[in-house]
C-alpha positions in Angstrom: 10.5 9.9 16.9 13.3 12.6 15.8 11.5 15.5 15.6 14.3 17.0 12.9 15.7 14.2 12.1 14.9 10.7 10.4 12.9 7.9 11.9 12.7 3.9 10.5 9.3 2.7 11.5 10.0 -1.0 11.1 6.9 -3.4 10.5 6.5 -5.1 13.7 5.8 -1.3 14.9 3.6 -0.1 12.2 0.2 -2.3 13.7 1.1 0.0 17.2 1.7 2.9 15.6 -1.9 2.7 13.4 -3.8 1.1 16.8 -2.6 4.5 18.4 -3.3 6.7 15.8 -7.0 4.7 15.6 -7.2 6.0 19.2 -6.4 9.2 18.5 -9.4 9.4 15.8 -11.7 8.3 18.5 -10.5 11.0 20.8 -11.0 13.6 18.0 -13.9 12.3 16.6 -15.9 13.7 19.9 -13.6 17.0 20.4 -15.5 20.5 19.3 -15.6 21.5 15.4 -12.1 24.0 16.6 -10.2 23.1 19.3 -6.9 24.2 21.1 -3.5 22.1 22.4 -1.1 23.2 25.1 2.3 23.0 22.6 5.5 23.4 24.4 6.8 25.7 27.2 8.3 29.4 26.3 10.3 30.4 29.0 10.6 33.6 27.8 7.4 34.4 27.7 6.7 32.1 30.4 3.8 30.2 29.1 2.9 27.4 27.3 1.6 27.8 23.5 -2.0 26.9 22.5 -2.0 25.9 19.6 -5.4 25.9 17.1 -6.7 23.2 15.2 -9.8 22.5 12.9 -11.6 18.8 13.9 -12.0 17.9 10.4 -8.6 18.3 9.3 -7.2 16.4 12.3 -9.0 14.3 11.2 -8.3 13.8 7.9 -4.5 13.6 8.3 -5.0 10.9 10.7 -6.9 8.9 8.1 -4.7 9.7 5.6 -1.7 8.1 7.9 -3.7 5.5 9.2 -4.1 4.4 5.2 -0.3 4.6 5.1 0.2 2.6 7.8 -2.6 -0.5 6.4 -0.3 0.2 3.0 2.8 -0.5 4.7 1.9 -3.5 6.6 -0.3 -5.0 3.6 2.9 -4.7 1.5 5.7 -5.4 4.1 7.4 -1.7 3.7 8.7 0.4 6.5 7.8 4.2 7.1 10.2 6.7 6.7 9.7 9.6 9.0 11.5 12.6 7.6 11.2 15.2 11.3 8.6 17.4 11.4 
């Protein structure tokens, strides 16, 4: 994926991309009620970023993209990813 940019997600991707994201609820399913990333590396502060995040809205938004994904297969549609 294009992080600023646009990415097609074609149909024959769609079933990986929602068999990863079932994964990741899983994963987040067992993690602690607030939990923190590593994000990306600031060399000029020379460390990495921890980023914060709440279980249940992780959670949520995964849902909420794995319903996208079940839409977009069940009507033969791609997904537009639009960057971040």
């Amino acid at each position: 994926m294009d992080y600023y940019g646009y990415t097609v997600i074609k149909c024959e991707n769609i079933d990986k991309l929602n068999q990863i994201i079932n994964s990741w609820i899983v994963l987040f399913e067992v993690a602690p009620d607030d939990f923190s990333l590593t994000g990306n590396y600031m060399p000029e502060e020379e460390r990495y970023e921890k980023n914060l995040f709440n279980k249940q809205n992780v959670l949520s938004q995964l849902k909420a993209l794995s319903d996208i994904c079940k839409e977009a297969v069940k009507k033969n549609k791609y997904i537009l990813h639009n960057g971040i």
